[in-house]
Residue, then its C-alpha position, 0 to 999 in steps of 0.5 A: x534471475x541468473x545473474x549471480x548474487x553473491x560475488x568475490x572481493x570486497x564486502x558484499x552484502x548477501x543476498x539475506x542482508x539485502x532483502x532485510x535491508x530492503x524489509x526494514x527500509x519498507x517498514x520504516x518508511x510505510x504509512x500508518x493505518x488510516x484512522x476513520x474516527x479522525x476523518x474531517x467533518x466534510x469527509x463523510x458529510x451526512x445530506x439532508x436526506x441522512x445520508x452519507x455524501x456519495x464521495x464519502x462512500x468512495x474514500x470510506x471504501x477506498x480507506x479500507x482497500x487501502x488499510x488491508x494492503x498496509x496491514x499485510x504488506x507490515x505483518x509479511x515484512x516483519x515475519x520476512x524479516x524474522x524468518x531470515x533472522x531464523x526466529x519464525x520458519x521461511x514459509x513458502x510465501x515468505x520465500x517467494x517474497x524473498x525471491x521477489x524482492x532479489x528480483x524487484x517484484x511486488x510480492x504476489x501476497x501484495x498484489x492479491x489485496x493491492x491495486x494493479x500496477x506494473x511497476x517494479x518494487x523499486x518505484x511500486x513502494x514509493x507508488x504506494x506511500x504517495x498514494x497514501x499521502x492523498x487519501x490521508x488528506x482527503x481523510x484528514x482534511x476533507x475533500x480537496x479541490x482536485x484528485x488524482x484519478x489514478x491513485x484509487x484502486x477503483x477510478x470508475x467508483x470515483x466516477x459513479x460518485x461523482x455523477x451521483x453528486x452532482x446528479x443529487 
C-alpha cells in the first residue's frame, strides 16, 4: 500500500488508467445474467407428489445468489468506470473500490452479497466466471454427473438436498 503508484520515465499508465483497464476487462469478460425460463426440463423436474426435485431448489436458489453478486458486481463496474471518467460523482463506495482494485482486493460491496473466499481480485474474477460456468450448465443442461462442492455459496444446502433425494 505504500508502494508509489505512479513513477518517472517511460509512459506509465496512472493509477485511474489501470483500475478502468481493470473495470472494463471485468465487464467484458463477465457472464450474463443466468436466465430460469431457459433452464433444461430436469433442472426443476417436478415429482409425482408435485413437487419440485429437492437438487432443483438447491440450483434455483443458488441461481439467484449467483444473479445479484453478477448484477452488482456490472452496475459498480460501470459507475466505477464513469466516476473515473467524471461523468457521475466518486462515492465513497466507488473510492473504496478504486483503492481495492490498486490493492487486488475483492471490493467490500462484493463480498456483502458474494460467497467467502480469500482470494485476490487477481484470481477471485476468474474464481468467479468458472463458478458461473458450472451453474450454467447445470441450468442449461440439467444435472450433471459430478459437481464441484466448492463452487456453491452454499455446500451444506447442496447436502441437505442431496440426503432428501435419495431419502425420497
Amino acid at each position: 500500500m505504500i508502494q508509489p503508484r505512479i513513477s518517472g520515465g517511460k509512459a506509465v499508465k496512472t493509477s485511474e488508467e489501470i483500475v478502468q483497464d481493470m473495470a472494463r476487462e471485468i465487464v467484458g469478460n463477465m457472464p450474463k445474467i443466468m436466465d430460469l425460463k431457459r433452464a433444461h426440463i430436469k433442472t426443476f423436474e417436478i415429482t409425482s407428489q408435485g413437487l419440485m426435485v429437492s437438487l432443483g431448489v438447491f440450483v434455483g436458489q443458488e441461481i439467484d445468489r449467483f444473479n445479484v453478486l453478477l448484477k452488482v458486481m456490472r452496475s459498480s463496474l460501470i459507475n466505477l468506470d464513469k466516476a473515473i471518467e467524471g461523468t457521475v460523482v466518486m462515492s465513497m463506495e466507488l473510492e473504496m473500490m478504486f483503492n481495492d482494485f490498486l490493492n487486488n482486493k475483492v471490493p467490500g460491496m462484493w463480498e456483502k452479497v458474494g460467497y467467502p473466499s480469500l482470494k485476490p481480485l487477481s484470481s477471485w474474477v476468474p474464481d468467479l466466471n468458472l463458478r458461473c460456468i458450472f451453474i450454467e450448465d447445470w441450468l442449461y443442461n440439467g444435472p450433471p454427473k459430478s459437481y464441484w462442492l466448492s463452487s456453491f455459496f452454499f455446500p451444506q444446502g447442496f447436502m441437505t438436498a442431496t440426503l432428501q433425494t435419495y431419502a425420497r
